[in-house]
N, C-alpha and C positions, 0 to 999 in steps of 0.2 A: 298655673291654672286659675283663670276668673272664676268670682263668685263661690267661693270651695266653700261648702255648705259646713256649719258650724256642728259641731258633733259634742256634747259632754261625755265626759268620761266619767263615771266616780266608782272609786274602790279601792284595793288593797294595794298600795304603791310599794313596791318595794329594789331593790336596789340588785343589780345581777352582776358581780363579778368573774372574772373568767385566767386563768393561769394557765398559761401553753406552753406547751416546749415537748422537747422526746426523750423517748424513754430507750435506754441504751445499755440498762444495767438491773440485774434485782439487789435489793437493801442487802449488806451483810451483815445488818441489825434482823430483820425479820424476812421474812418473802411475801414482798411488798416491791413495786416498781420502783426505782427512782429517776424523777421529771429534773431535767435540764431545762430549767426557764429561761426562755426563749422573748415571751411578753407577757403583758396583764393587760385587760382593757376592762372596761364599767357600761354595760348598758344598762336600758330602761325595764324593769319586769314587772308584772301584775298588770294593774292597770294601767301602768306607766310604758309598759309594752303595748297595749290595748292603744292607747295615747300617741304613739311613733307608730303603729302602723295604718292610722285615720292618716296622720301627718301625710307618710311615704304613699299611701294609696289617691291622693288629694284632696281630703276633707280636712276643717280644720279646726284640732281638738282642743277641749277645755279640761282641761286633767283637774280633777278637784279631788280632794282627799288629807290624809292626817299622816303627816311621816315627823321620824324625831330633830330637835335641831342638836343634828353633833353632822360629825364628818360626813357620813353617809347621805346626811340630809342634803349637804350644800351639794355634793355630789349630782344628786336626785336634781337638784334645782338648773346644774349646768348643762345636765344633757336634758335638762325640757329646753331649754335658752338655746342650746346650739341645734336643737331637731323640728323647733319652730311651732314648740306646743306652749297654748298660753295657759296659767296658773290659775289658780284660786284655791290652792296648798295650802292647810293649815299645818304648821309646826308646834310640834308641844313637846314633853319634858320624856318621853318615851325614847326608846331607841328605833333608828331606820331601819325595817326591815333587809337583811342580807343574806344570800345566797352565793356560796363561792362554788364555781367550778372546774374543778384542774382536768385537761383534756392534754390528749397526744393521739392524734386522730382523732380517737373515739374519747369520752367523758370516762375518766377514771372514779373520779369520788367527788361528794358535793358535802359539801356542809354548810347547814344555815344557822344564821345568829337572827332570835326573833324573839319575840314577846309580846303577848296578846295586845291589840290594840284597844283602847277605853277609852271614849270622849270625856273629858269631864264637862262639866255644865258650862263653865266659860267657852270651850271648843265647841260643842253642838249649839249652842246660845249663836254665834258666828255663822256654822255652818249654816240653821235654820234661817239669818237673815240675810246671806247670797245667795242661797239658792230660786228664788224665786225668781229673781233678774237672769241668772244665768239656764233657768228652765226656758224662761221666757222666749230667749234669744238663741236657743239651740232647735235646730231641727229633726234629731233624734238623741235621746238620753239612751248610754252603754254602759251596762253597771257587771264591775268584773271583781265576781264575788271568791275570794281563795279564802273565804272562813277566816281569816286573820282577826276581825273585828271593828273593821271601816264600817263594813255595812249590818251595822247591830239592825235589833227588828226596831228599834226606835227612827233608827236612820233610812232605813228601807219603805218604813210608815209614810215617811212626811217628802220621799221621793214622789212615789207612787201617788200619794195626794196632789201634790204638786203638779205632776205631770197629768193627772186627770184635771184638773183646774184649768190648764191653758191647752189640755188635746194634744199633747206630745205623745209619741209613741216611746215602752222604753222593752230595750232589751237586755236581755239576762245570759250570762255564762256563770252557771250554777257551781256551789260545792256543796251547797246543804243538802241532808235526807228531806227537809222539813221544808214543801214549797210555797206551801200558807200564805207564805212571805212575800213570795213574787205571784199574790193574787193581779189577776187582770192584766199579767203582761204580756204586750205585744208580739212577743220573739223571747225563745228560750234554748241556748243553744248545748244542750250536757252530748259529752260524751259517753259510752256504756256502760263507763263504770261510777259517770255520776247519777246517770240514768238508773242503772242498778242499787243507786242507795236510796232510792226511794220506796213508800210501801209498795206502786202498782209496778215498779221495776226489780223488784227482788229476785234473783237466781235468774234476770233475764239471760237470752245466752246471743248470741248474734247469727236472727232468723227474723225475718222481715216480718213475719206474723205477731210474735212475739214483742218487736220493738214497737211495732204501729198500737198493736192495742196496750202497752205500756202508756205510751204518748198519746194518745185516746183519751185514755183514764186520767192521767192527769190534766189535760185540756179539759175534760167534762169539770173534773174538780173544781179546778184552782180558775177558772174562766181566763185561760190563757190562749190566744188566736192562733198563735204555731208554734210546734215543736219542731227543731231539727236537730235530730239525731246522728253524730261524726259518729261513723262506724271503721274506723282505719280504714284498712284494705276492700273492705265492702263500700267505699265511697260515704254517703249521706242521705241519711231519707227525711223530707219537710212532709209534716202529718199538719192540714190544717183541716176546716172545716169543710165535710162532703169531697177532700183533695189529699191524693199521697202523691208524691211524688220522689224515686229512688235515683240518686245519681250517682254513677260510678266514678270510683275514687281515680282520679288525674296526678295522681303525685306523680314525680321523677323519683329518680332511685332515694327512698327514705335514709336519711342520714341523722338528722337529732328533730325529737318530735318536739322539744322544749317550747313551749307558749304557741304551740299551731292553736290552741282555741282562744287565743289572744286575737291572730290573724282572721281567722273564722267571723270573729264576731264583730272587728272593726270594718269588715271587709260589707257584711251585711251591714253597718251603718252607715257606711259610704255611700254603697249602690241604694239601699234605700230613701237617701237625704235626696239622691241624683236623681228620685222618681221611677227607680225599677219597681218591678213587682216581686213578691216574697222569693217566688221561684224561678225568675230574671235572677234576682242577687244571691239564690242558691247555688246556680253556676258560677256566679264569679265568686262566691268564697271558698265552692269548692273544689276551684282552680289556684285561690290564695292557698290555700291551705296544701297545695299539692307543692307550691313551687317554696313552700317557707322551710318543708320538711326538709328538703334536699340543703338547709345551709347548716353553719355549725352555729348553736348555741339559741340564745333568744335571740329573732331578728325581725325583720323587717322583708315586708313586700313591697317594690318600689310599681306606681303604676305605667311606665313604661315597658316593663318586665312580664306587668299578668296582661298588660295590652297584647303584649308580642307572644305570651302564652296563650291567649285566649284565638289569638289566630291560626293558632296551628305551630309555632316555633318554638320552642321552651328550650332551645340550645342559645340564647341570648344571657352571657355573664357581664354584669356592671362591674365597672371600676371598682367601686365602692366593696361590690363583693367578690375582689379576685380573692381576698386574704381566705373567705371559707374555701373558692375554689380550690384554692393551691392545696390548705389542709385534707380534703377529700380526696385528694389525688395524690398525696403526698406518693405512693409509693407505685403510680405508674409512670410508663418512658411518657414524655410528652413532647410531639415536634408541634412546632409552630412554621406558619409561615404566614406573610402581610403582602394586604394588596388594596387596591383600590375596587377590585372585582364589578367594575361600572356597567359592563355590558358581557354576562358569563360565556363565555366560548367554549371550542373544544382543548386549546390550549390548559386553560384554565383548572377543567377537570382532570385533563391528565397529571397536572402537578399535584392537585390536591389526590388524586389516588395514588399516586406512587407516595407522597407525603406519608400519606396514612400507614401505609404499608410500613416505615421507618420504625413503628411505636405503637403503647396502647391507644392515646387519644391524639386525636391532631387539632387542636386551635389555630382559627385565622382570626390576626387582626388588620382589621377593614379599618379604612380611612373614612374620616368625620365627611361628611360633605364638603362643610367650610375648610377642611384638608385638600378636598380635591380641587377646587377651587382656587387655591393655592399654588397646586403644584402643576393643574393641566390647563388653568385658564377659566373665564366666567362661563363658558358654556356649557363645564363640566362640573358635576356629573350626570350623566344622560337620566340614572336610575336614583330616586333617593334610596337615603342610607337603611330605611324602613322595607324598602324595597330587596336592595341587596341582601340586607339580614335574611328574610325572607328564601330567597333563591338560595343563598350558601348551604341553610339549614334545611333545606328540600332535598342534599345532596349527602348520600349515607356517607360519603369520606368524611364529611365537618361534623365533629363532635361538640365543639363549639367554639363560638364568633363572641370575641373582644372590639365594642368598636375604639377608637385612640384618635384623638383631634388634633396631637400635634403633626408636624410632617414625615417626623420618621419613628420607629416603634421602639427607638430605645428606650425609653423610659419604663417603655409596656414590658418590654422585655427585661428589663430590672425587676421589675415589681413580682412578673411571671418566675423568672428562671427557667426557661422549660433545658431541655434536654438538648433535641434538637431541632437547628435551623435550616430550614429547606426554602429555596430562589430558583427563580427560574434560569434559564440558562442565558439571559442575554446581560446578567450579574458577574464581574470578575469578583474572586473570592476579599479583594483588598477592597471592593466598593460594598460588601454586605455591612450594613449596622447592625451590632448584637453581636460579631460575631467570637468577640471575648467574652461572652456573657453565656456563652453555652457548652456544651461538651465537644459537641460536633455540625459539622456544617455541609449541607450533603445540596448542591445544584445540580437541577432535574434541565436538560435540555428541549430546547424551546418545539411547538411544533411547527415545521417551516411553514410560512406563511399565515400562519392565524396570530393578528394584534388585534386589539379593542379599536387602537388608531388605524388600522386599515381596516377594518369591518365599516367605520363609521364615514372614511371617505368613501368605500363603497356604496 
């Protein structure tokens, strides 16, 4: 994407570990599961999530903050490098914040290693003389407060001064009772239960009346321009000046809520830097926040993904995210089957319903453009690949579309494992790819006379 609008990050970085595998046995030390690790992988969390999903959504982030130099640090450092977020990280003599999480499906248990963060004079001395160059040159400051102690009131002070000096707007994902702090800020995004640690939020309960004049009261106070409030299931309400406005919650089926107001808030610095208005980028974070639920662990919104959600299709899985796909479904039948799907027929849908029929979910994987191109010649395909996704997912058989650029789907199908493989009928069983790669292989007969290739000499 040209011109990705520079976005600062600053706050509590900290380091997200993750420990997978299944669970097949209880301990016959305690009654306690025992995980068969399977893998381990390290993503970005706090603000350092805030930071990867400016990146993934197209903006492009400047992650500043205080993490330790030991292991965890260099860590922290590699996946800003490999997810294409630039620095201005100070390292000091503390430890990296860590959060480990052992899942099998669902999150079993989490344990963190952590310890208060503390500038000392040499570290704030730093911080105070880059931050004006990097205020300068961002088009909105995102400050992602998890109380850690990045953003002391010393640090929050000379934010805020800052960013009133050169007319930046900054916004806030709260954890404090005490909001004094984030006087005069632009956007402020708590959820109900950070909402509720405030004084005008106390025993709030979630009642639209209730949340607006919580968010009232603190916008009179603290001269903050909008509040929005994530109310899970109830969607999100923006309380701004003489304006409410409630939107109902867009998530897929909720599956781990870990850092959705990471998403939330990066998602409103994007659309904001891109020139939306408060409640333009209200819908699209809280479309972000609908599609981050549905994955496993702290993740990432890719903006091809909340594009294709925002149109109406939210059956579109990335590459990148078959690995939560496959975990979330670990334990339904899954057939697959791949096509080019260029011009949808009646053929077409009769495979993919009887497909369906086979199992709980049916994936199709559709061929890349530059695939088809490949395989049928330059004047195909008739539909783009935007397109196609489009029509599959209008279609209640497709639960959901993998697209796959090489020419044949094994690799996808490696990566998947589904269950079972279904072709159409004008496939002998010796010409299917994949087809040691699944349980069973089931060809659906063709319907006479309907091809894509003879509709199109028609």
């Amino acid at each position: 994407m040209e011109n990705r609008p520079r976005i600062l990050v600053i706050g509590d970085i900290m380091l997200d570990q993750y420990v997978s595998g299944k669970v097949t046995r209880i301990s016959p030390e305690a009654p306690v599961p025992v995980v068969k690790v399977d893998k381990e992988w390290s993503t970005l969390g706090g603000a350092g999530n805030v930071a990867a999903n400016v990146a993934a959504l197209g903006g492009q982030p400047i992650l500043f903050g205080l993490i330790g130099n030991d292991e965890a640090g260099r860590v922290v450092l590699e996946c800003c490098k490999k997810t294409g977020i630039e620095t201005a990280i100070i390292q000091g003599n503390q430890h990296t914040i860590v959060k480990t999480r052992v899942v099998s499906g669902q999150q079993i248990v989490r344990f963190d290693r952590e310890v208060p963060i503390v500038w000392n004079d040499s570290q704030f001395s730093r911080f105070a003389s880059e931050l004006d160059s990097q205020v300068a040159s961002s088009e909105v400051i995102l400050l992602s407060d998890y109380a850690k102690g990045t953003l002391s009131d010393q640090v929050l002070k000379l934010i805020f001064d800052t960013a009133a000096k050169h007319g930046k707007r900054v916004l806030v994902d709260p954890k404090r009772s005490d909001w004094s702090v984030y006087r005069n800020a632009f956007l402020i995004t708590p959820n109900l239960v950070e909402l509720g640690m405030t004084e005008a939020g106390k025993g709030i309960q979630n009642d639209d009346n209730l949340v607006v004049a919580a968010c009232n009261s603190l916008r009179s106070q603290y001269g903050i321009k909008n509040i929005v409030a994530t109310r899970s299931s109830y969607g999100m309400t923006v309380v701004s000046e003489n304006r409410i406005l409630n939107i109902p919650t867009r998530a897929l089926e909720v599956y781990d809520v870990s850092g959705a107001g990471d998403t939330v808030l990066a998602a409103f610095g994007v659309s904001l830097a891109e020139g939306k208005s408060v409640n333009e980028s209200a819908f699209v974070a809280n479309a972000a926040a609908g599609i981050v639920v549905s994955k496993l662990g702290t993740a990432v919104v890719h903006r091809s993904e909340l594009d294709t959600f925002l149109k109406g299709s939210s059956k579109l899985v990335l590459r990148e995210n078959l690995t939560d796909f496959k975990v979330r479904n670990e334990t339904r039948k899954i057939v697959f089957t791949n096509g080019c799907f260029d011009v949808l027929h009646q053929g077409h849908r009769k495979l993919l319903r009887e497909a369906r029929e086979l199992g709980d979910m049916l994936v199709v994987g559709l061929n890349s453009d530059d695939s088809i191109k490949r395989l049928k010649g330059a004047e195909r395909p008739i539909n783009s690949v935007s397109q196609r996704i489009e029509a599959l997912a209008a279609l209640p058989s497709v639960d959901a579309v993998i697209v796959f650029s090489e020419d044949t789907p094994f690799e996808l199908l490696e990566e998947l494992r589904p269950n079972i493989l279904v072709k159409g009928g004008d496939y002998g069983l010796d010409e299917i790819v994949g087809r040691d790669l699944v349980d069973k292989v089931v060809i659906v007969p063709l319907v006479e006379g309907v091809s894509t290739t003879g509709l199109l000499k028609e």
